[in-house]
LUMDRENLO-410199 format. One record per residue: residue in one letter; x, y negated, z of N, C-alpha, C in turn. Coordinates in steps of 0.02 Angstrom, whole numbers, plus 50000, padded with zeros to 5 digits. Atoms other than C-alpha are relative to their C-alpha. Layout:
<rs>
AXYZXYZXYZ/...
</rs>
This chain:
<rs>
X500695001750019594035173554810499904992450001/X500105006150005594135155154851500414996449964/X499625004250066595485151654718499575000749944/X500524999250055594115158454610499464996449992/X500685007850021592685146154654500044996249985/X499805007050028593705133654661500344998649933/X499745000750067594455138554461499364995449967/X500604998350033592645141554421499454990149994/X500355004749982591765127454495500664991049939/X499725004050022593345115054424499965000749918/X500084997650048593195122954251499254997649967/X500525002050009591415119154255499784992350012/X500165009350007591555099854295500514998049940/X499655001450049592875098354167499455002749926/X500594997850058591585107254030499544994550010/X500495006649997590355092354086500244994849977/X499735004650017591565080154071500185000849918/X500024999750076591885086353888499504994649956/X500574998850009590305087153856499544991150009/X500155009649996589775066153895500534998949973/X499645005550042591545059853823499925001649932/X499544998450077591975070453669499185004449974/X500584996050035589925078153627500265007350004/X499824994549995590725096753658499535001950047/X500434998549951589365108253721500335004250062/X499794998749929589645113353903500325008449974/X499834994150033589565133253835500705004749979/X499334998650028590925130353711500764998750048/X499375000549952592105124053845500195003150043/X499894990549971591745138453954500395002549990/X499414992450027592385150553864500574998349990/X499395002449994593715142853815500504998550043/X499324999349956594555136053953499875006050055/X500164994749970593925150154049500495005949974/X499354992950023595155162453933500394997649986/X499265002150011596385150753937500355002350075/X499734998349927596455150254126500115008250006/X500074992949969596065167754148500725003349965/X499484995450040597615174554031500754995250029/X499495003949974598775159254090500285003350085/X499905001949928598585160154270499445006750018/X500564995449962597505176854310499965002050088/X500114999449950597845178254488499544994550032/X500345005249976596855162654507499364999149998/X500674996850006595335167954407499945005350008/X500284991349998594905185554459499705000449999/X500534997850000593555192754410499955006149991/X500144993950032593205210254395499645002549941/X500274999550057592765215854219499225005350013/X500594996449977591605230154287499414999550043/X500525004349967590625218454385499484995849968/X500295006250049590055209454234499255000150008/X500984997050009588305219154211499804998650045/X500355002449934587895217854391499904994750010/X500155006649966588275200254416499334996549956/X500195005750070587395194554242499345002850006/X500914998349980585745206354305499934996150062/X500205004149924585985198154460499574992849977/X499935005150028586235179054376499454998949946/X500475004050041584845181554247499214996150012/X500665007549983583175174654350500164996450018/X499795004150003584185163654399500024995349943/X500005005650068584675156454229499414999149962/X500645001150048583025159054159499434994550034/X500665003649980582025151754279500084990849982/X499945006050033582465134054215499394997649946/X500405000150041581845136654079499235002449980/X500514998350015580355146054088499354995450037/X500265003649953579845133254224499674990949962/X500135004150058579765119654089499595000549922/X500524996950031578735130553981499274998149997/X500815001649980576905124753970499475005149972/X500354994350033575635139153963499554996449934/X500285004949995574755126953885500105001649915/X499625001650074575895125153718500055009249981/X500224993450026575865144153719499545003449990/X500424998950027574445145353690499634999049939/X500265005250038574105132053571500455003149947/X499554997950063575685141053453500065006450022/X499744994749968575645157853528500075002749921/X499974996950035575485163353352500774999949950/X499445003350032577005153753272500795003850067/X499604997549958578015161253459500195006849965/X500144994350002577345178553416500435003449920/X499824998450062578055178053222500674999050032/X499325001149977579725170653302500355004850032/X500004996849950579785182853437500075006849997/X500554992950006579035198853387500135003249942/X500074998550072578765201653196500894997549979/X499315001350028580385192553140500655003650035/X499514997849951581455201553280500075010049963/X499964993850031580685218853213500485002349929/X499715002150069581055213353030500675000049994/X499285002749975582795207953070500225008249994/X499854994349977583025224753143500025006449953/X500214995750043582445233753002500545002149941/X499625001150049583285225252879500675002650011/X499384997449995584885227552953500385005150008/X499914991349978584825245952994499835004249933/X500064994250082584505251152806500434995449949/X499355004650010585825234052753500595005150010/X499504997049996587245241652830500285004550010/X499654994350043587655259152770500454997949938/X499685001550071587895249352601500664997249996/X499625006049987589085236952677500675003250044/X499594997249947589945248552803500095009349976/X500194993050021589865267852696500705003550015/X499384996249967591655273652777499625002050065/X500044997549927590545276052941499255003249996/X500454997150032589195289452957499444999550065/X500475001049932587875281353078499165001449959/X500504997649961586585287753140499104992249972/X500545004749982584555277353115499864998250065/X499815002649957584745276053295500424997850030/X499425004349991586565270153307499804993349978/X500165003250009585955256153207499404996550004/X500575002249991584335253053260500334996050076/X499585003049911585275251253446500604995250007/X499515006650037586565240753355499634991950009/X500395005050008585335227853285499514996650051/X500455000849937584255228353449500394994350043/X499565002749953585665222253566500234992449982/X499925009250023586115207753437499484993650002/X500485004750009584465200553411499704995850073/X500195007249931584325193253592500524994350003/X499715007949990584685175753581500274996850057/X499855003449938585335164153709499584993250006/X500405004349995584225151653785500174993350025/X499695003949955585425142953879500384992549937/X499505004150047586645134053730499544997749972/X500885005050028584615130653640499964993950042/X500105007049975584265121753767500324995050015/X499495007349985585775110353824500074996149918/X499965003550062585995107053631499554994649985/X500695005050054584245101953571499704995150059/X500195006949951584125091653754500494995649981/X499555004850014585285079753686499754997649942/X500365003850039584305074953544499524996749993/X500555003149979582805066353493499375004749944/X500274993550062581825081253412499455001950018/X500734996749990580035086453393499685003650068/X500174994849943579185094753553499935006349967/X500114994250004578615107553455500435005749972/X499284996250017580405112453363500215002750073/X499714999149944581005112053530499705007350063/X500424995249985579615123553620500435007749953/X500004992450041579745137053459500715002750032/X499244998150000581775137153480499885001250073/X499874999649913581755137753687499515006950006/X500504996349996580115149053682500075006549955/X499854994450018580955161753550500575003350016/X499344997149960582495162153653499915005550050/X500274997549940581695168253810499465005049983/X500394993150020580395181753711500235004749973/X499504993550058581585189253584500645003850052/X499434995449948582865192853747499565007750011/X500414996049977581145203753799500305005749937/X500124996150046580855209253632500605006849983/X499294998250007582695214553597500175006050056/X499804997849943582955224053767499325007249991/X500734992750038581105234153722500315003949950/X499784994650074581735240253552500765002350017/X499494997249991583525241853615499815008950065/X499914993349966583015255753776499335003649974/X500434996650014581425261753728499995003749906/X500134995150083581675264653528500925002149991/X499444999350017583525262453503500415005150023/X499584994349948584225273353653499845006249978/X500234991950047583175290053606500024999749945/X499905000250052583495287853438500795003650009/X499264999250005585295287153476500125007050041/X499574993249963585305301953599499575006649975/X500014991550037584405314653466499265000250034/X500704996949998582575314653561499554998649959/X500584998850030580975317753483499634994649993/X500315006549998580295300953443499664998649922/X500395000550048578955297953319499614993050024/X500615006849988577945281953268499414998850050/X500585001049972576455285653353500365000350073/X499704998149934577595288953533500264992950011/X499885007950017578645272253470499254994250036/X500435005349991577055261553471499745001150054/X500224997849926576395269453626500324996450055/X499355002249940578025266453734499914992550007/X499745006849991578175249853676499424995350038/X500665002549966576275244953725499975000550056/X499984999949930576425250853880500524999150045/X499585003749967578095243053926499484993950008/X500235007250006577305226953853499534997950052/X500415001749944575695228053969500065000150073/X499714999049944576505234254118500444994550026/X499535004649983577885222754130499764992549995/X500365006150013576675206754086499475001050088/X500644999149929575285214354223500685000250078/X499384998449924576965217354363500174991549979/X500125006749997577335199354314499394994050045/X500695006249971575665190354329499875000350071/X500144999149959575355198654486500524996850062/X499425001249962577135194554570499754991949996/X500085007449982576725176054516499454997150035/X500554998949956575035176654571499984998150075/X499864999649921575645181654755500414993750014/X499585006249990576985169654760499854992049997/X500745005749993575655155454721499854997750060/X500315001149908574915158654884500215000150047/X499665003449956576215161154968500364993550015/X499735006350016576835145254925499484993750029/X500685004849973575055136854988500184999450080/X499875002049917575715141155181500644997150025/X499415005249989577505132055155499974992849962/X500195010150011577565113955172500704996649979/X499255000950027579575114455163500264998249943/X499904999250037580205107555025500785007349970/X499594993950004581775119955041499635007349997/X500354992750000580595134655072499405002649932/X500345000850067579695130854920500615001849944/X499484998150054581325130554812500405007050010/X499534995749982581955147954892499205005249967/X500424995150055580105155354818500135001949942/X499944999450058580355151954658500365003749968/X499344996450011581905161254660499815008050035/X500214994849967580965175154761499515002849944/X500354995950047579825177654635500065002849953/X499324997350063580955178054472500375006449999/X499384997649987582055189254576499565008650024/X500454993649978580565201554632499775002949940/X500524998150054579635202454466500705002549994/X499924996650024581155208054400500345008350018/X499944993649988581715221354503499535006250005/X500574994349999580005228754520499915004449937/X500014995750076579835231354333500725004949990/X499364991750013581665239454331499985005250051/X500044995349972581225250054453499325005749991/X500454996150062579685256354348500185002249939/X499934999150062580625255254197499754995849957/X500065004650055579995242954119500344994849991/X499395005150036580715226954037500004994250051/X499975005549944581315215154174500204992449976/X500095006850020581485200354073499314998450007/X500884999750025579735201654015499674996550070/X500355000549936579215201554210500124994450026/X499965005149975580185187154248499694994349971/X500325005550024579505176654112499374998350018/X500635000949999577765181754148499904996850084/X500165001149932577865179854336500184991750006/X499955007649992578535160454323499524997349952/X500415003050024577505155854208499314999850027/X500575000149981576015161854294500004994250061/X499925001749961576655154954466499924990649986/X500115005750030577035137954359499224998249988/X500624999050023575265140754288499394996250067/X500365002049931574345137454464500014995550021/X499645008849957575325124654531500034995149948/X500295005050042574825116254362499304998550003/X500485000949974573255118154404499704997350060/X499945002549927573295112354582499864992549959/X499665004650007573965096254494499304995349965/X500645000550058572515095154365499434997350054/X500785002149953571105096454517500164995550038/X499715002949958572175086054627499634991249984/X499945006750043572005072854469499274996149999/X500505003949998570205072854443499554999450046/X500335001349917569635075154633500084991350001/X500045008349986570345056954660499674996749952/X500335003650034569565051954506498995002150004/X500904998349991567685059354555500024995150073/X499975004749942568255050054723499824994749995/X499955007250015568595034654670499154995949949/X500614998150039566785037854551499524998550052/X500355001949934565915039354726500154991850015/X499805005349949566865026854811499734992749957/X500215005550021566345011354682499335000749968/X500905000250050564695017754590499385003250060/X500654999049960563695026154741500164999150063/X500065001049922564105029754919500774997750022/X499435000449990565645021854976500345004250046/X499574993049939566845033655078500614995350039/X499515000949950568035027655245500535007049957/X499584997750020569775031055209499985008150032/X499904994949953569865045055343499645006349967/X500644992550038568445057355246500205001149956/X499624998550097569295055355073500635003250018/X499554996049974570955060655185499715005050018/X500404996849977569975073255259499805006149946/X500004996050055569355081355117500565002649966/X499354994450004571115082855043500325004050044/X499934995949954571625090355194499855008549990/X500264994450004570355103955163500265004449928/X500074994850062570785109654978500984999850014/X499314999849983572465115855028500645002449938/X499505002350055573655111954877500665002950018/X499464997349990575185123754840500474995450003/X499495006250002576405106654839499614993649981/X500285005850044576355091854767500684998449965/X499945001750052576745083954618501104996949997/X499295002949983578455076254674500575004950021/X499484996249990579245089754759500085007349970/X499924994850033578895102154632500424999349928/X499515003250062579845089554490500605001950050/X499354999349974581285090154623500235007150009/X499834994650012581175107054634500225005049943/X500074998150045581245110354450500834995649988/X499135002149988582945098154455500425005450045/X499314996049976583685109654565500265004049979/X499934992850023583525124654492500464999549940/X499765002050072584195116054345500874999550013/X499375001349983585815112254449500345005150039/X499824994149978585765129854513500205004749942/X500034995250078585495137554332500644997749961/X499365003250021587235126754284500465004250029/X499454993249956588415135754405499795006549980/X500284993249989587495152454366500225001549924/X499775002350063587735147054173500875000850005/X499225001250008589675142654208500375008550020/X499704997649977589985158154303499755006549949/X499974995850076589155170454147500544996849958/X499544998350054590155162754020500664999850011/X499084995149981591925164254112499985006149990/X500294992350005591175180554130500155003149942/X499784998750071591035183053938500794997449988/X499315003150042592865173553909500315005550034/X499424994649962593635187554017499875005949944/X500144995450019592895199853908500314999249922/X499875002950089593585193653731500815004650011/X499204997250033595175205753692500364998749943/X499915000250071595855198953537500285005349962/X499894995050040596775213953493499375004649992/X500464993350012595265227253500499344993749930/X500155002150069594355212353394500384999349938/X499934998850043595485209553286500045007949965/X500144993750063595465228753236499395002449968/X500564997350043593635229553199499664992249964/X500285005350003593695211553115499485000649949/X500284999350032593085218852972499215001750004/X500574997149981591535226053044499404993450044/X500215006749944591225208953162499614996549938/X500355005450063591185199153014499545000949949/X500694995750063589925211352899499344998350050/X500744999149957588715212053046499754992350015/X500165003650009588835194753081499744995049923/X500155002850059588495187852899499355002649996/X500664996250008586915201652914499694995850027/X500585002349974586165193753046500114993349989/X500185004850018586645177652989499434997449933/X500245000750077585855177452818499065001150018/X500694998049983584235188152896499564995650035/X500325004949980583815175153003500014993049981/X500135004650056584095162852875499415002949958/X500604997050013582745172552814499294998550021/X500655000349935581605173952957499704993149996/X500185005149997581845156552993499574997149938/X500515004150043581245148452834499265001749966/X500644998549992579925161152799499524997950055/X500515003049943579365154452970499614993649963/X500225008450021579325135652910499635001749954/X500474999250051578475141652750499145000350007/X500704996149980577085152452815499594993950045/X500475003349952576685138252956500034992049976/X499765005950020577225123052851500134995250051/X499395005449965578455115452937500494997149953/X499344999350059579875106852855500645002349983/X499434996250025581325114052771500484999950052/X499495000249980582545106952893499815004250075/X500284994949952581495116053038500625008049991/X499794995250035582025130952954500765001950028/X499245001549989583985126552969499945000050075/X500085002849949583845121053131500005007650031/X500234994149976583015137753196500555006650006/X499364992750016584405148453100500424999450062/X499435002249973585755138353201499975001750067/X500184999249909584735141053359500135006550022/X499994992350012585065160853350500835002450033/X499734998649964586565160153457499955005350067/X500034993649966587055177653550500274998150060/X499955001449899587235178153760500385006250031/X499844992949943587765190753896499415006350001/X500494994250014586145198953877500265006349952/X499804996750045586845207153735500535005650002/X499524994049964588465214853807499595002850043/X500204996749950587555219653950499735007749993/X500314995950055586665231853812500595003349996/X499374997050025588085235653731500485004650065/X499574995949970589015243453890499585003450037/X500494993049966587455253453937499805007049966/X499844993750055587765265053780500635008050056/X499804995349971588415281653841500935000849972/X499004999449958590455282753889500115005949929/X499784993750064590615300053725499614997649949/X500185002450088589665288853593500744999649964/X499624997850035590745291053455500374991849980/X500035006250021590715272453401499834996150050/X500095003449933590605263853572500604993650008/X499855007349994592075253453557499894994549958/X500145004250048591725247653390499494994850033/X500325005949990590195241453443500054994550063/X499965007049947590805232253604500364995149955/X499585007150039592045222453483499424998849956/X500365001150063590605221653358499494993450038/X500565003649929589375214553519500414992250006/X499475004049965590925204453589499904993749944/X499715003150045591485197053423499384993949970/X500655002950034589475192153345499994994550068/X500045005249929589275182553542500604994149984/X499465004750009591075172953502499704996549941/X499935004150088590825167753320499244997750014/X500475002849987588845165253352499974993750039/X500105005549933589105151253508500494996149957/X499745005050027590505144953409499764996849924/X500065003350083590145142053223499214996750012/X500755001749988588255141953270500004993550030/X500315004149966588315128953383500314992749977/X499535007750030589795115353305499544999349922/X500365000550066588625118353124499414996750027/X500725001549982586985115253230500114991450023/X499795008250001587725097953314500224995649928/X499795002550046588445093053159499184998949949/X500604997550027586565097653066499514993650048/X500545004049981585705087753194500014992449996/X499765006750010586815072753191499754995849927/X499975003550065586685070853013499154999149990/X500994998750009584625074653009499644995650052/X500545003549938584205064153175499434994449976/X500615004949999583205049853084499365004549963/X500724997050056582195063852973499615004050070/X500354997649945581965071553155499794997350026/X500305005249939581425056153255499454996549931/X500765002750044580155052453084499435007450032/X500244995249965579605070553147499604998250048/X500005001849937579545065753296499414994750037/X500365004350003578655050153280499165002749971/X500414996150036577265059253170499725003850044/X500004996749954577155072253309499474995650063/X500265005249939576565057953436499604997549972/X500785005350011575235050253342499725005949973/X500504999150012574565064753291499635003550062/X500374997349895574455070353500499514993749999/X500455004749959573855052253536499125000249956/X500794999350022572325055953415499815006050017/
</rs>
């Protein structure tokens, strides 16, 4: 086990070091030397393959909370509608398309509307992780940046809803009608949002009676890690719970920050236009409004997590590089490469109908497609299909193969795309900022 941290952990400073000399995203070096080592030298990386799911349910509030922690309810509100088409509607669509697409494309195989509905489900969760290290290295719009980070982290939800609640009974023959469909899914959606809010909620306050900055950074991870087991132990969608529960928890302690801001400024209002105030009463008073942190050690806390969510990052995608068989892909290459071209093309779709409908510009559009890189979420799906499906390995090589070719082609096209576009993105960009500062 300690030749394994120490592969893992060395594997993962060498992917950094890529990654500053040669622009190679951290991701792509993963996997890579991750199935180099692992097939070279396997007594050195061990990992158990049947551990994958567990570790990667374990590992995902972890990896998410990064990001959702950088989230501003704020901006989701202000685009919830532009999230909600990204997220929601285009994820359905996607889904649609591709489940009445490929019979035409694939008519040697005799699937099922819920083989393929549970197909398309499992693909359409994105990865949030390779979004974001990418498009932080540029100099690109807030609000490109938001949609792409913010449809990473909803469409995992979305994807994981339509995969167990529509896709699964479909696939195992029960009785499922539209009106049961829209039902289920409403009352995942509210349930798993209300088991959220509430988890972040609590965790708020408890956070008001630690002064620690360590005991503060071991919440955050308590709450992520509660919301989502509560919802899987209801059944509902435990992404969903984690997003909602940090964001809310975030939500508060933005608020804290807010009253914190214009207390000293009603202070300072007193203190020169009417009654002047001794230092000791203006201390005094803060004293009394007892503030979940402050402002400093909740940025440091949001760095950590960031340097916790890296290792947690490195040790999923070894994870995935162990899982890549090239022989069982290459025998369903044919099938890899149909499904991927589907969902490439569809969300070449999605995407620019997005930019259209909300006028954005064209290269938005591009940008968005490229961002549509597949994760562990996805296997995780994929090997929760039942052991006598008929078509079970296909689709792990089908799962496997769309995750490989997605992180790779997706992401060397998307650097290459941004490189060449950065001054039409930093005119963006620029544009963007004056029309905040008015």
């Amino acid at each position: 086990m300690t030749s394994t941290l120490i592969a893992i952990l060395l594997i993962l400073l060498i992917a950094r070091i890529n990654q500053k000399l040669f622009q190679i995203p951290v991701t792509l070096s993963l996997i890579a030397l991750a199935y180099i080592v692992y097939h070279l030298f396997p007594d050195v990386l061990h990992l158990e393959e049947h551990m994958f799911d567990e570790t990667l349910l374990l590992l995902l509030p972890i990896i998410l909370l990064p990001d959702i922690l950088h989230l501003k309810v704020e901006d989701l509100k202000k685009y919830w509608k532009e999230i909600t088409y990204l997220a929601l509607i285009a994820v359905g669509i996607s889904i649609a398309i591709g489940t009445f697409i490929t019979p035409y494309l694939l008519p040697e195989y005799r699937f099922t509307l819920g083989m393929l509905v549970a197909l398309y489900a499992m693909i359409m969760a994105t990865d949030a992780i390779t979004v974001t290290s990418i498009f932080g290295k540029f100099k690109l719009p807030h609000r490109l940046k938001l949609f792409a980070e913010g449809e990473s982290l909803f469409n995992d939800a979305t994807g994981l809803i339509a995969y167990y609640f529509v896709g699964v009974p479909l696939l195992l023959g029960k009785d499922v009608t539209p009106f049961g469909i829209t039902l289920s899914l409403i009352e995942v959606f509210v349930f798993s949002t209300l088991i959220g809010v509430i988890i972040g909620f609590i965790g708020y306050y408890i956070l008001k009676f630690l002064e620690d900055p360590i005991d503060e950074f071991i919440i955050m991870y308590v709450v992520a890690l509660t919301a989502f087991l509560a919802a899987e132990h209801f059944h509902m969608a435990g992404i969903l719970s984690i997003i909602f529960s940090v964001l809310t928890f975030s939500y508060f302690i933005d608020r804290d920050f807010e009253k914190w801001e214009q207390k000293i400024e009603e202070e300072h209002e007193k203190e020169f236009k009417k009654t002047p105030k001794r230092l000791h009463e203006i201390l005094l008073e803060k004293l009394d409004f007892n503030y979940a942190t402050t402002k400093e050690r909740y940025e440091q806390n949001k760095e950590l997590s960031l340097i916790v969510g890296h290792f947690a990052n490195a040790f999923l995608f070894i994870s995935m590089a162990i899982l890549v068989k090239p022989e069982v892909l290459l025998e369903y290459w044919k099938e890899i490469l149909v499904v991927f071209l589907i969902i490439t093309v569809v969300r070449a779709m999605m995407s620019f109908s997005f930019v259209g409908l909300f006028k954005y510009p064209a290269r938005w559009g591009t940008a968005l497609t490229l961002a549509g890189t597949r994760g562990g979420l996805s296997i995780i799906m994929v090997h929760t299909l039942p052991h006598d499906f008929i078509y079970r390995e296909m689709f792990e090589a089908i799962v496997v193969g769309v995750v490989v070719l997605t992180t790779f082609i997706y992401t060397i096209i998307l650097l290459i795309f941004l490189r060449v576009k950065k001054e039409e993105f930093a005119r963006d960009m620029e544009e963007e900022e004056k029309l905040l500062s008015h």
